[in-house]
C-alpha positions as CSV (number, residue, x, y, z in Angstrom):
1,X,45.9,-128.4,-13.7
2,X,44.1,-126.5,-17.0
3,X,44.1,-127.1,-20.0
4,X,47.0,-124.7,-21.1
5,X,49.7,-127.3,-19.3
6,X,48.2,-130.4,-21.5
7,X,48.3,-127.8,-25.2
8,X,51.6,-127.3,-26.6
9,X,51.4,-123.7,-26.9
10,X,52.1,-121.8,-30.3
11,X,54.7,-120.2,-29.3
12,X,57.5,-123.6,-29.7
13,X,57.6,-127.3,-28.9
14,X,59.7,-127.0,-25.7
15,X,57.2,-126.0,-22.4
16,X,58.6,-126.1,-19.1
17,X,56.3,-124.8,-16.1
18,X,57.4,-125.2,-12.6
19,X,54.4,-126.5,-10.5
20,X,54.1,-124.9,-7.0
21,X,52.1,-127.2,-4.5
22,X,50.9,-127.4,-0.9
23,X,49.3,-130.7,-0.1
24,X,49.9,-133.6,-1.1
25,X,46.4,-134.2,-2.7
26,X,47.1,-131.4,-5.0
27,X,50.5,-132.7,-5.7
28,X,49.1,-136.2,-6.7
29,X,46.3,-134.2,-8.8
30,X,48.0,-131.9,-10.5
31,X,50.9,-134.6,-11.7
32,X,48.5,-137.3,-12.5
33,X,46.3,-135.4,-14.5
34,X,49.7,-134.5,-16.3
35,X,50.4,-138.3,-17.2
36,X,46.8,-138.8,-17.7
37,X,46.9,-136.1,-20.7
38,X,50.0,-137.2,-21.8
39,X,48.9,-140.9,-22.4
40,X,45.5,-139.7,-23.8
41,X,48.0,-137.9,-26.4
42,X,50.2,-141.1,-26.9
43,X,53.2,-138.9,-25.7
44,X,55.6,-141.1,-23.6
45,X,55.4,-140.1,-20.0
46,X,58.4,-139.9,-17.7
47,X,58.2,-139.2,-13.5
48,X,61.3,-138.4,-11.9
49,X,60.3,-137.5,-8.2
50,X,61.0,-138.4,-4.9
51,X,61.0,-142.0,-3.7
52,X,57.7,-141.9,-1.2
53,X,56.0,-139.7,-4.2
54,X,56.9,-142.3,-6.5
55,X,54.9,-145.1,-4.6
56,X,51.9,-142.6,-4.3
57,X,51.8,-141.8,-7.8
58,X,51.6,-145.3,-9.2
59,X,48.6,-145.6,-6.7
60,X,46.8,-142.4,-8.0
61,X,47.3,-143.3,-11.5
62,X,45.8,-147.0,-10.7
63,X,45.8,-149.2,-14.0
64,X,47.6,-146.5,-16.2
65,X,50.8,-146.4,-14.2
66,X,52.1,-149.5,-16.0
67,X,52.3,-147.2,-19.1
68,X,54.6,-144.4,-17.0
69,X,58.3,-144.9,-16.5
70,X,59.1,-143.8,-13.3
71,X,62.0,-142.9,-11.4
72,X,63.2,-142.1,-7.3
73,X,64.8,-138.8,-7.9
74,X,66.7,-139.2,-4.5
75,X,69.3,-142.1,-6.5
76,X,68.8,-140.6,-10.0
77,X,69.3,-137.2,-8.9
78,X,71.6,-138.0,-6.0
79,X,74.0,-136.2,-7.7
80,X,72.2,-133.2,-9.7
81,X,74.5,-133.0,-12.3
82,X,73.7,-136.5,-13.7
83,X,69.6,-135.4,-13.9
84,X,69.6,-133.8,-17.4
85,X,71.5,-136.7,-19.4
86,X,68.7,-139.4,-18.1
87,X,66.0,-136.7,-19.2
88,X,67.6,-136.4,-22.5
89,X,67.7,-139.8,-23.0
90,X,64.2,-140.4,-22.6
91,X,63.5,-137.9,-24.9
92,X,66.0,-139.6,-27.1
93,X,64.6,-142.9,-27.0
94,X,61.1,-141.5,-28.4
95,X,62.7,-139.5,-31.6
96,X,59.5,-139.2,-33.4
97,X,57.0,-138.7,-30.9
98,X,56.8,-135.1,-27.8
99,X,57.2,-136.2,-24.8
100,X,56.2,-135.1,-21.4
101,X,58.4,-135.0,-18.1
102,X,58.0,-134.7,-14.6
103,X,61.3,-134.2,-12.9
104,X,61.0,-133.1,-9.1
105,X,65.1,-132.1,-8.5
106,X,64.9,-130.0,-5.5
107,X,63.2,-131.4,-1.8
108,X,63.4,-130.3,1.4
109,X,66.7,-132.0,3.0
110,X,68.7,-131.0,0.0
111,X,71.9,-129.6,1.1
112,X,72.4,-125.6,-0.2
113,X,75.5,-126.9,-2.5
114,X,72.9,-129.5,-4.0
115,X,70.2,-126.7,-4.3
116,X,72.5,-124.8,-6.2
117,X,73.8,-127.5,-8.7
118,X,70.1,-128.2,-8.7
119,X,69.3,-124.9,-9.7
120,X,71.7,-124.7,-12.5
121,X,70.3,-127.9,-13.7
122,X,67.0,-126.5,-14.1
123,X,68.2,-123.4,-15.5
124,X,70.2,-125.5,-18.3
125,X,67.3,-127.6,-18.9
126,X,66.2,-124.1,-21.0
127,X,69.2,-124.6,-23.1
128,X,69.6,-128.0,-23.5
129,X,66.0,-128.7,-24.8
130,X,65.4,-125.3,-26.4
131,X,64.4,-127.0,-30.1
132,X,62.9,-130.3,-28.9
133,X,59.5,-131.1,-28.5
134,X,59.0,-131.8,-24.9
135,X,57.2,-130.7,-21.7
136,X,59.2,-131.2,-18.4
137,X,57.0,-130.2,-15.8
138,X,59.0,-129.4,-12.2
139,X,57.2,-129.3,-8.7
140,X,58.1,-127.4,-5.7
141,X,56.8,-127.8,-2.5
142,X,56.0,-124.4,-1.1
143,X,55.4,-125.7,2.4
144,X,58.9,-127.1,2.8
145,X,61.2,-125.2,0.5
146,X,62.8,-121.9,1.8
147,X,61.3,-118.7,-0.3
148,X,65.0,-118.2,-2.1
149,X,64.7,-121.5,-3.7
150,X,61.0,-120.7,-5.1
151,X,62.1,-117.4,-6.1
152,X,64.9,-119.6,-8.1
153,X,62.2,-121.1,-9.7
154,X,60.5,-118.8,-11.1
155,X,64.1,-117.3,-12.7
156,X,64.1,-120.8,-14.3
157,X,60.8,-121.7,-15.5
158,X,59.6,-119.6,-18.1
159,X,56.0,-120.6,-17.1
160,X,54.6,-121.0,-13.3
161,X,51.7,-123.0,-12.4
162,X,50.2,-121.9,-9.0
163,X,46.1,-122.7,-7.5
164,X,45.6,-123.8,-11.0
165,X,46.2,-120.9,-13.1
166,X,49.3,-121.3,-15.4
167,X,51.1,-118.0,-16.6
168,X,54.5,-116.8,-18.3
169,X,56.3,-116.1,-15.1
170,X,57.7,-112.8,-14.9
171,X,60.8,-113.7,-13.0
172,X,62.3,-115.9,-16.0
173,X,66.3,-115.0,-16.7
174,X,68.4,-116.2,-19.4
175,X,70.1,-119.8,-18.3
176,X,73.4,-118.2,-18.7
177,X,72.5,-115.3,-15.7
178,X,71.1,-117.9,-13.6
179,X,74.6,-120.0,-13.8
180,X,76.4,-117.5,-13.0
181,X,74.9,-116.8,-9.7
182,X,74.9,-120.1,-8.6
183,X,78.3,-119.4,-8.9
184,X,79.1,-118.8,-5.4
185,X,82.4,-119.2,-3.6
186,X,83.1,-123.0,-2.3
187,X,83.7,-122.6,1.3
188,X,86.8,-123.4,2.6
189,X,87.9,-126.9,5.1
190,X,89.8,-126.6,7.6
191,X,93.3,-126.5,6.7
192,X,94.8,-129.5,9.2
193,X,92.8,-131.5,7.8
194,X,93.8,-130.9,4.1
195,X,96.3,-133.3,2.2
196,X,97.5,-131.3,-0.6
197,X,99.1,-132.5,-4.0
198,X,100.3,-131.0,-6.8
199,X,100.9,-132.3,-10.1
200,X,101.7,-132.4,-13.7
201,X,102.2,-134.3,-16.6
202,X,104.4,-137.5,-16.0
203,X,102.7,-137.8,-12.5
204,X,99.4,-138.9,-13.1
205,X,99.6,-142.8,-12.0
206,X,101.7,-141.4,-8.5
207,X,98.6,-138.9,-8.0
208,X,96.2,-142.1,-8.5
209,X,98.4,-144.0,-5.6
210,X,98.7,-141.2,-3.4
211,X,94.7,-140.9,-3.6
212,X,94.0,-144.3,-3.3
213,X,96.2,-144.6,0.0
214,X,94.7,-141.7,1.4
215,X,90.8,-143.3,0.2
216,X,91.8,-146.1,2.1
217,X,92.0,-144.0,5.4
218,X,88.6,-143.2,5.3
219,X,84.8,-144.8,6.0
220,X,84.4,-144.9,2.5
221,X,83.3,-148.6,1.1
222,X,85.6,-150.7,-1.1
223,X,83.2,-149.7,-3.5
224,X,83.1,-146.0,-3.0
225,X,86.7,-145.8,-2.4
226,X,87.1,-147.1,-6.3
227,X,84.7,-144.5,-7.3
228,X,86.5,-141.9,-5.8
229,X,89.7,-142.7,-7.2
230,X,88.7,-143.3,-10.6
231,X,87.0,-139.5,-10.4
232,X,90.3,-138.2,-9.3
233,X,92.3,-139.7,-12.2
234,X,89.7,-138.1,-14.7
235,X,90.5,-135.2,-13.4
236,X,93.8,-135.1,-13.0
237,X,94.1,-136.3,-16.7
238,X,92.2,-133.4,-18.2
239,X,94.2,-130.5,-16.2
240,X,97.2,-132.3,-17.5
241,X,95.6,-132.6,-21.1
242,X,93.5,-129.3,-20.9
243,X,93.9,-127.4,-18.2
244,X,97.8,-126.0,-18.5
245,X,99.6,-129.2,-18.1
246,X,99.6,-129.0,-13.9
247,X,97.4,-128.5,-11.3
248,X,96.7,-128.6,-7.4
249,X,94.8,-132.2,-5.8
250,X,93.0,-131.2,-2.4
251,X,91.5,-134.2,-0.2
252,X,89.9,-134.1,2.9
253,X,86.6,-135.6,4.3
254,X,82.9,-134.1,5.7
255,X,81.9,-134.2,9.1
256,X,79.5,-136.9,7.6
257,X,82.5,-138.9,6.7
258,X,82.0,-138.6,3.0
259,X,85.1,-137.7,1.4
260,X,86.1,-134.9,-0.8
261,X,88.6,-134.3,-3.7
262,X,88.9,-130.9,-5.0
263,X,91.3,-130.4,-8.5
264,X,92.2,-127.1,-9.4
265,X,94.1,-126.0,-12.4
266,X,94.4,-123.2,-15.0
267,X,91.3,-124.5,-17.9
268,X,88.4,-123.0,-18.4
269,X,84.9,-124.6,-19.6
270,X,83.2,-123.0,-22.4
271,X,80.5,-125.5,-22.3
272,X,77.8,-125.2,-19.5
273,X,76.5,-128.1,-20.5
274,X,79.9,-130.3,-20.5
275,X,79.4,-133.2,-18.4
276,X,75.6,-133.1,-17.5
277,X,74.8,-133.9,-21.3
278,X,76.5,-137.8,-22.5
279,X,79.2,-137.0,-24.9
280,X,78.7,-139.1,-28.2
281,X,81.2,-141.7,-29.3
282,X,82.8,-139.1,-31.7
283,X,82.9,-136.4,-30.1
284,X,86.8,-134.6,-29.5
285,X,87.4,-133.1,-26.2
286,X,83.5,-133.6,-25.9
287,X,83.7,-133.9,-21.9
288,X,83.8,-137.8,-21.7
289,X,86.1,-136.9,-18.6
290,X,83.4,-134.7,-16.9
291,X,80.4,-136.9,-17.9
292,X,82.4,-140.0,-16.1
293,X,82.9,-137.9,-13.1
294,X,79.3,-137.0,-13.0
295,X,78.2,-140.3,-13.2
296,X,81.1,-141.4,-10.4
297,X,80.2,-139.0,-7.7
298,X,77.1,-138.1,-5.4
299,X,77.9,-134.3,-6.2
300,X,79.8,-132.2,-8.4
301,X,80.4,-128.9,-8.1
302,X,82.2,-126.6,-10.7
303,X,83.8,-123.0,-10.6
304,X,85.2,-121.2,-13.2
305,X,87.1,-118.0,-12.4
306,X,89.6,-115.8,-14.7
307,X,92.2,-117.6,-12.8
308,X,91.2,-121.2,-13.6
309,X,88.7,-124.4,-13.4
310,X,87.9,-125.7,-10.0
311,X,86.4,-129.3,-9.8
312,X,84.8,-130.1,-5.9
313,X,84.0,-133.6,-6.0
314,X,81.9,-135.9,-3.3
315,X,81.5,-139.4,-2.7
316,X,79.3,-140.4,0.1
317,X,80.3,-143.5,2.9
């Protein structure tokens, strides 16, 4: 890696540079001399990245690796909307001081609907950490990962690190744009397998039992099941409370047996960041609902149309 990725630049105190790779060695290079730097500069480090890269990492970086707070992306970033809040909170814990980032959201195995909340993550990132002094470096794998997902990429890194050269990419779009497209239509299940349920206000604890029963129909652990259910309520709760006072509860399961609840209603979501960044304690209709579910399910997935808010949730067995 040069120097440029271990100067804050001139031009602010938020740098975020996807890092392309194709062998391992480089990977290990490339991000270990990026914690190397960092601790040289006493800027807390943080590595978020895949479990096996994880393991390899602490035995590049040797003795220093006590100093590094890692992560396995794969449980963190399960679900991708829960991977800005933890790198916030880093961030937050260290007030006073930059801090440096390695967060590796998207591997080869990722589904396309986790790709895409993936995506939006790292195009939010942009917003979210516009004014703070941080560098949250992002690698992708260019043997593995499909062209479209490195093109991505560069639309949401505004720098691009590739056989050691780093330079502004030219590919960079405003968060907003990049949202937008990931905005693709949710496919449809099929329709025998559907349970349908509409609601409205008055009905909410009936919603919770019909749920439940149908939870308790499929592989889903005790555990899970609970999960589920408890997602559901939020989100039956804020279409009653936000989103026109009724709404539409779909359920039906994956061929993977993990199960899904959809909730559509007539709200809309102004924030793009509502649910992926914790609420604080005083905050009004700050999205305490959202951030639950977020933190409930292994993925998330949002639509906002001119006729309404969509809500796709999915728990795994």
């Amino acid at each position: 890696m040069n120097e440029s990725v271990a100067a804050r630049p001139a031009t602010g105190p938020f740098v975020h540079p996807a890092l392309f790779y194709r062998t391992t060695e480089g990977y290990l290079r490339a991000v270990g001399d990026f914690a190397r730097r960092a601790l040289e500069a006493a800027e807390p480090c943080f590595i978020a990245v895949p479990g096996l890269r994880v393991a390899a990492l602490r035995s590049a970086l040797g003795d220093v690796a006590a100093e590094v707070e890692f992560a396995d992306m794969t449980v963190l970033g399960r679900n991708p909307g829960r991977i800005l809040a933890a790198l916030q909170g880093f961030a937050d814990r260290h007030p006073d001081r930059p801090v440096r980032i390695v967060g590796e959201p998207i591997w080869a195995g990722r589904s396309r609907a986790e790709i895409l909340e993936a995506t939006r993550h790292e195009a939010l990132i942009n917003t979210a950490f516009a004014r703070r002094g941080a560098t949250i470096l992002c690698p992708y794998d260019l043997t593995a990962l499909h062209a479209a997902v490195v093109g991505d990429a560069r639309r949401t890194h505004p720098t691009v690190i590739e056989d050691g050269t780093d330079l502004p990419s030219l590919h960079y779009t405003d968060p907003a744009v990049v949202c937008a497209d990931c905005d693709q239509p949710l496919p449809e299940p099929e329709p025998a397998g559907v349970m349908r349920v509409a609601y409205s206000g008055g009905e909410l604890a009936a919603v919770r039992h019909r749920a439940d029963s149908w939870a308790r129909s499929t592989a889903l652990r005790p555990a899970r099941r609970d999960d589920l259910v408890l997602a559901i309520g939020e989100a039956v709760a804020n279409s009653v409370a936000h989103g026109g006072g009724s709404g539409v509860l779909r359920l039906w399961t994956r061929g993977d047996g993990a199960a899904v609840a959809e909730i559509h209603d007539a709200g809309q979501l102004s924030d793009p960041l509502a649910g992926r960044s914790r609420p604080s304690l005083t905050s009004g209709n700050g999205g305490r609902g959202l951030w639950m579910i977020h933190q409930l399910c292994d993925l998330v997935e949002i639509r906002a149309t001119p006729t309404g808010l969509t809500l796709r949730l999915h728990v795994c067995a």
